[in-house]
C-alpha positions as CSV (number, residue, x, y, z in Angstrom):
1,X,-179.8,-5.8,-74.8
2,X,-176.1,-4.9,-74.4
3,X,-175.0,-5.8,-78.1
4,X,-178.3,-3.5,-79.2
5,X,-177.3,-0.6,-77.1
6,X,-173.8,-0.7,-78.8
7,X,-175.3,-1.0,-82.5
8,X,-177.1,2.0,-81.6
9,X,-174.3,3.9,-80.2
10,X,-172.0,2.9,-83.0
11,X,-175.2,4.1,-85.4
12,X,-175.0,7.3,-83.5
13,X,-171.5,7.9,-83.3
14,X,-170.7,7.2,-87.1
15,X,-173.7,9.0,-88.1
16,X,-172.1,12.3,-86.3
17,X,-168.5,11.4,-87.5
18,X,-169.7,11.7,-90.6
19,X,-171.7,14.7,-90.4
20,X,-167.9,16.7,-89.7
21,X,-165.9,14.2,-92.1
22,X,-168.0,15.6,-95.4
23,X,-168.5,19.5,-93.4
24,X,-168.9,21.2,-96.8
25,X,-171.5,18.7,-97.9
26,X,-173.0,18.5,-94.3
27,X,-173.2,22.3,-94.4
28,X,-174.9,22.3,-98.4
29,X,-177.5,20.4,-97.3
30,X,-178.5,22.2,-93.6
31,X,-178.4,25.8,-95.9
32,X,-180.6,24.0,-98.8
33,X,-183.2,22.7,-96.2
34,X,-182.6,25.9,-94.5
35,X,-183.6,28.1,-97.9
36,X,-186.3,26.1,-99.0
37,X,-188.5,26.1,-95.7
38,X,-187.7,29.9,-95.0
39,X,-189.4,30.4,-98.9
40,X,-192.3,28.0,-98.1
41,X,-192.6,29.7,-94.2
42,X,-192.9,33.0,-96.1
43,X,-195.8,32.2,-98.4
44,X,-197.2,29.8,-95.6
45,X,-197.7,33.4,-93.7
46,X,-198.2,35.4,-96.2
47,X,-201.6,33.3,-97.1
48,X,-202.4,33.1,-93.4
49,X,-202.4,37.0,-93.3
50,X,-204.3,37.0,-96.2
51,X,-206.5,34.2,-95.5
52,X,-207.1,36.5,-92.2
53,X,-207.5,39.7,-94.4
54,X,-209.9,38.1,-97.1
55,X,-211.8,37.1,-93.0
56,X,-212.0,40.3,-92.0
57,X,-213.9,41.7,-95.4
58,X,-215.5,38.9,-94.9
59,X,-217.1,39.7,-91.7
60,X,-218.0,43.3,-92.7
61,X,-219.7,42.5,-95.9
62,X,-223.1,42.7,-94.0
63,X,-226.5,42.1,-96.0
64,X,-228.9,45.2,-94.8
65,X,-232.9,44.0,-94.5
66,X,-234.9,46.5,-94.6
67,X,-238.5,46.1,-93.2
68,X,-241.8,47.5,-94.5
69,X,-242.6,51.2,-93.0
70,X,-246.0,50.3,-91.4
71,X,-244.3,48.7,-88.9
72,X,-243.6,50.2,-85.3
73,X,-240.4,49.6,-83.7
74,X,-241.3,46.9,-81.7
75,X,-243.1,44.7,-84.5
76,X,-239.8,45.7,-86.4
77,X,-237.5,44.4,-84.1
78,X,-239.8,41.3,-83.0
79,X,-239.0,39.7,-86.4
80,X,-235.0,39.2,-85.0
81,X,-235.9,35.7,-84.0
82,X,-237.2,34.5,-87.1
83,X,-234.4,36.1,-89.0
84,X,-232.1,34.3,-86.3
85,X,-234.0,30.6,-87.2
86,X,-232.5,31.6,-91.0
87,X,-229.6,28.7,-91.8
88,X,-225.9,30.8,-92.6
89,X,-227.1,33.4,-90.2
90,X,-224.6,34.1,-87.8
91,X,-225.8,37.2,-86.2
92,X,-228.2,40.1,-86.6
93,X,-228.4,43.7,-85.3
94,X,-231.7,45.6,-85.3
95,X,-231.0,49.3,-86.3
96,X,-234.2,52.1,-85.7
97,X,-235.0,54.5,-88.5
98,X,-233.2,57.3,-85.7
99,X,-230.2,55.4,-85.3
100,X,-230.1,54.8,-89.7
101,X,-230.6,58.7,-89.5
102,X,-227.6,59.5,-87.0
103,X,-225.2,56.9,-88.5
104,X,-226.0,58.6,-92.2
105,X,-225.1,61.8,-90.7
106,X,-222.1,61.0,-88.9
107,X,-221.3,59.2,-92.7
108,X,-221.6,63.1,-94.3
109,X,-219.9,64.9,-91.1
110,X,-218.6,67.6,-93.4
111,X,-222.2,68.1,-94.9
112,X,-224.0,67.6,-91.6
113,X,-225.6,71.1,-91.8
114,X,-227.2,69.9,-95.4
115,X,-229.2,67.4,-92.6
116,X,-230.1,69.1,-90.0
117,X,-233.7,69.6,-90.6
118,X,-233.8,65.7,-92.0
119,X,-237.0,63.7,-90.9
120,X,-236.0,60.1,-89.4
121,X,-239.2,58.8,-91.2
122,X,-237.4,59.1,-94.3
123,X,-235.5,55.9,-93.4
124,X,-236.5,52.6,-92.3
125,X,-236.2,49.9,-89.2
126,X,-233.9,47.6,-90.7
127,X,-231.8,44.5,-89.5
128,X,-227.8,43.9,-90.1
129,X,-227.1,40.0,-90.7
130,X,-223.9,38.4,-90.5
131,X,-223.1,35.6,-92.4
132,X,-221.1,32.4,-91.0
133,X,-220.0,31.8,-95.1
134,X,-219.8,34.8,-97.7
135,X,-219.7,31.9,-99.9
136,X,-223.7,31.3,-98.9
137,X,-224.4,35.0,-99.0
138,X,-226.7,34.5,-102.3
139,X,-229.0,31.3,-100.6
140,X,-228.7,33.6,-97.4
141,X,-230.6,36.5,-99.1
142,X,-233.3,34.7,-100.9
143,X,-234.1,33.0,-97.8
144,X,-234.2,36.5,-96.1
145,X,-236.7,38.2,-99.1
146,X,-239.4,35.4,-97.5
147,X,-239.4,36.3,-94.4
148,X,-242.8,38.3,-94.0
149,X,-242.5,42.1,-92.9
150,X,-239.2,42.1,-95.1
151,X,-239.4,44.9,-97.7
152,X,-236.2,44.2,-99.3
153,X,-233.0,43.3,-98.9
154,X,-229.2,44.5,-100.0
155,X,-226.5,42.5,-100.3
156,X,-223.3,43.0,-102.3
157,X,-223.4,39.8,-104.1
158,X,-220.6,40.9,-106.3
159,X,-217.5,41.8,-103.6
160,X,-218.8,38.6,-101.7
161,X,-218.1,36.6,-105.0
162,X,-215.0,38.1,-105.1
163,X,-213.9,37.2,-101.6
164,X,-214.6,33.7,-102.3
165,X,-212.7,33.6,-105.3
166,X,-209.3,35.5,-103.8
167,X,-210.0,32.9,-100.2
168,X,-210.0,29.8,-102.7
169,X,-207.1,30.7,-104.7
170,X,-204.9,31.6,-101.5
171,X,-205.6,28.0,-100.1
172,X,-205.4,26.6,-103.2
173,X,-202.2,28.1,-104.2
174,X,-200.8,27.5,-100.3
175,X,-201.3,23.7,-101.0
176,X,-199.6,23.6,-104.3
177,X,-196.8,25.9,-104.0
178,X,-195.8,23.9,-100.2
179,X,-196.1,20.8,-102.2
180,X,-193.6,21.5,-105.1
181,X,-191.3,23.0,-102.5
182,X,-191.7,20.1,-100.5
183,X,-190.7,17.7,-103.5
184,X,-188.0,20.1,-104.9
185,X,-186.4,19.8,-101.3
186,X,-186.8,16.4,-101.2
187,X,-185.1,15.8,-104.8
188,X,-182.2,18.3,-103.8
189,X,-181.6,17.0,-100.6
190,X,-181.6,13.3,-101.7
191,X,-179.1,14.3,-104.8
192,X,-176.7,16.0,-101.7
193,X,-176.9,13.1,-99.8
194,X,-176.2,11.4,-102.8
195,X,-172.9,12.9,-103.8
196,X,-171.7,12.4,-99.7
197,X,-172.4,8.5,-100.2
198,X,-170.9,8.3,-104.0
199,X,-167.1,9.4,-101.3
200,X,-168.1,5.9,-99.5
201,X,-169.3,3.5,-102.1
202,X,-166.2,1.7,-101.6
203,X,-166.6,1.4,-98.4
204,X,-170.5,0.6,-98.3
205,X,-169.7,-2.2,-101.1
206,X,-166.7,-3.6,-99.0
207,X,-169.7,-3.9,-96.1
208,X,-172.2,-5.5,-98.4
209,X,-168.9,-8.0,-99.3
210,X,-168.7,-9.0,-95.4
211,X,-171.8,-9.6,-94.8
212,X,-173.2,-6.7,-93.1
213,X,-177.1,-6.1,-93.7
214,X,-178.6,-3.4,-95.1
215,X,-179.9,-1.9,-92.2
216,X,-177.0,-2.1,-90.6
217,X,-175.5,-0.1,-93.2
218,X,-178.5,2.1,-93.5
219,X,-178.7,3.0,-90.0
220,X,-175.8,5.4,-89.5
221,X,-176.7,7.5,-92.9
222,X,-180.5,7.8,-91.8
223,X,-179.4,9.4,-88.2
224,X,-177.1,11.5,-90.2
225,X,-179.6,12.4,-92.6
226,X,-181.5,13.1,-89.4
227,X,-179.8,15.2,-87.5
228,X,-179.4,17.4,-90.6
229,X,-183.2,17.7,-91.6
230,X,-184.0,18.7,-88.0
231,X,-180.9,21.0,-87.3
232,X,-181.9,22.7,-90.8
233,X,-185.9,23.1,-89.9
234,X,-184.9,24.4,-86.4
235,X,-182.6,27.2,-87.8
236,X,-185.2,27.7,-90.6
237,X,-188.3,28.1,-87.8
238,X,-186.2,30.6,-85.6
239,X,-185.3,32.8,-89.2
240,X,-188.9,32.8,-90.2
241,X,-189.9,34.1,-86.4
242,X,-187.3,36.3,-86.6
243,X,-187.7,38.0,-90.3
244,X,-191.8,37.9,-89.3
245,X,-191.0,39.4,-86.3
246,X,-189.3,42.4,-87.8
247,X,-191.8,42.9,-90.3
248,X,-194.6,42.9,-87.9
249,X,-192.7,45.6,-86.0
250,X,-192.6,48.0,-89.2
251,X,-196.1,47.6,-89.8
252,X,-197.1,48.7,-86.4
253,X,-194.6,51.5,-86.7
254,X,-196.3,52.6,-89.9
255,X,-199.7,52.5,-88.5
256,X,-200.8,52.7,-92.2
257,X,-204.0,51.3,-90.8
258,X,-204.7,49.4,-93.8
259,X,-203.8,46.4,-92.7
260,X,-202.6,44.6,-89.3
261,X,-200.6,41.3,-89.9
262,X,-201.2,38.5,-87.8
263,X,-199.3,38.0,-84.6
264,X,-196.9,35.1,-84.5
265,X,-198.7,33.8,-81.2
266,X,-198.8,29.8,-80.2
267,X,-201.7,29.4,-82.4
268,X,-199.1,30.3,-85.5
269,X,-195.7,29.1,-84.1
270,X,-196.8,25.7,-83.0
271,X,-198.2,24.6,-86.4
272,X,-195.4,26.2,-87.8
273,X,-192.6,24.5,-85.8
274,X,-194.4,20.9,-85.8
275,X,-194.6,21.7,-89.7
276,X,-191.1,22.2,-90.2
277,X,-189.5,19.5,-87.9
278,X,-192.1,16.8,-89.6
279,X,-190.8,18.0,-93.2
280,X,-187.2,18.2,-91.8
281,X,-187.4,14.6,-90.5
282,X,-188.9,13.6,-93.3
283,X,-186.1,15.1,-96.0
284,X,-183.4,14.4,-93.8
285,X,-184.1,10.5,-93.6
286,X,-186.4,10.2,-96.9
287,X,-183.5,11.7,-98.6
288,X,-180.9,9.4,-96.9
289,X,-182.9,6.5,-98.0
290,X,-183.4,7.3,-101.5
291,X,-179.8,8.3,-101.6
292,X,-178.6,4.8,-99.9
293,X,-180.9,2.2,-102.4
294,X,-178.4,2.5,-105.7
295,X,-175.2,1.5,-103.4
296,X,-176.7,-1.0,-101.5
297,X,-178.1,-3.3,-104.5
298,X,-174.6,-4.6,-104.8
């Protein structure tokens, strides 16, 4: 147990020692980890923002049922159940021809005098339903043109299309842009750590000479790749809730009102952080391993 502990402190202690003997190459690869998960924090928000954007159009792209004009308000609103039972229905709001009548007006508030004398027969009982997936909204609408009392329906078919398409290329770009930065860190880190071990090959091949294993040899470059990944992804997770910070503060100060970016709560920051100290652990030692195999095939 004793001759374990002092492996691992001697692991530790020349894994630190050499962290401040090589400072310049020490302090290369902490600003390389540090730039490259800043770049892929930025796009990672940026497509959550979006992702929450592309939601929010979402949610308002409401199909608009109308039902036939024979019916009285309360055989209108009685079909709400069965338009409920409908599957990719997520809600549904029952409007009366009066309240179609007063939200048109309130629509035309500088013309409202052209309407004053405007008959609420004119318009008809209809329903608001909210999808659970734009993607759906086509299946959604047929399904809604059988229910019976429904005259017709509305749906913009067209913008929900192009929701889909703008949501699948954010993810789909998210995935592939984080994984070619992931590999480009990798590559660069392992090719830093390199040129730190090509100082010591002497020194690692006069090891191999005397017997010592390869994980004992390993050991103290994989803590120092270690420290390095993590210490890089901390300082990389704090600038990324800093610079977001900032800009969420100028777009509340602009109150543009065209957009609202989403807050950097726990829901955010935790994936975030667990995100970057997994990838920092796994350049620092990944790239300590992959940097150690050519000297230790002696």
């Amino acid at each position: 147990m004793k001759v374990n502990r002092n492996k691992t402190f001697y692991f530790i202690r020349e894994g630190v020692s050499s962290i401040f003997t090589h400072g310049l190459m020490s302090f290369a690869s902490v600003c390389i980890i540090i730039a490259f998960l800043v770049i892929m924090g930025s796009f990672i928000l940026l497509a959550v923002n979006i992702t929450a954007l592309v939601g929010e159009l979402e949610a308002e792209n409401i199909i608009l049922a109308y039902v036939h004009e024979n019916l009285s308000v309360s055989e209108a609103s009685a079909l709400e159940h069965s338009l409920r039972a409908i599957p990719n229905v997520a809600n549904v709001n029952f409007i009366t021809r009066e309240e179609a009548m007063e939200r048109f007006i309130g629509r035309s508030a500088d013309d409202a005098a052209r309407f004053r004398d405007i008959d609420a027969a004119t318009f008809r009982h209809r329903f608001e339903v909210f999808v659970e997936d734009v993607a759906l909204i086509g299946e959604t609408q047929h399904d809604l043109r059988h229910v019976p009392q429904i005259a017709s329906v509305n749906a913009h078919l067209a913008i929900a299309q192009g929701l889909v398409t703008v949501r699948n290329i954010v993810t789909w770009a998210s995935i592939i842009i984080v994984a070619i930065l992931l590999a480009i860190s990798l590559f660069i880190m392992s090719n830093t750590i390199k040129l730190a071990t090509f100082e010591r090959r002497e020194e690692i091949a006069i090891m191999k000479m005397v017997g010592a294993t390869n994980s004992f040899i390993r050991w103290p470059f994989i803590f120092e790749g270690f420290l390095l990944g993590v210490t890089g992804a901390m300082a990389a997770f704090f600038a990324v809730w800093g610079l977001y910070s900032i800009a969420f503060d100028r777009v509340i100060d602009f109150e543009a009102g065209l957009f609202q970016l989403v807050s950097f709560s726990s829901d955010i920051a935790i994936p975030v952080f667990l995100l970057f100290a997994g990838i920092g652990f796994g350049v620092g030692v990944g790239g300590s391993g992959l940097a150690l195999n050519r000297y230790l095939k002696v």
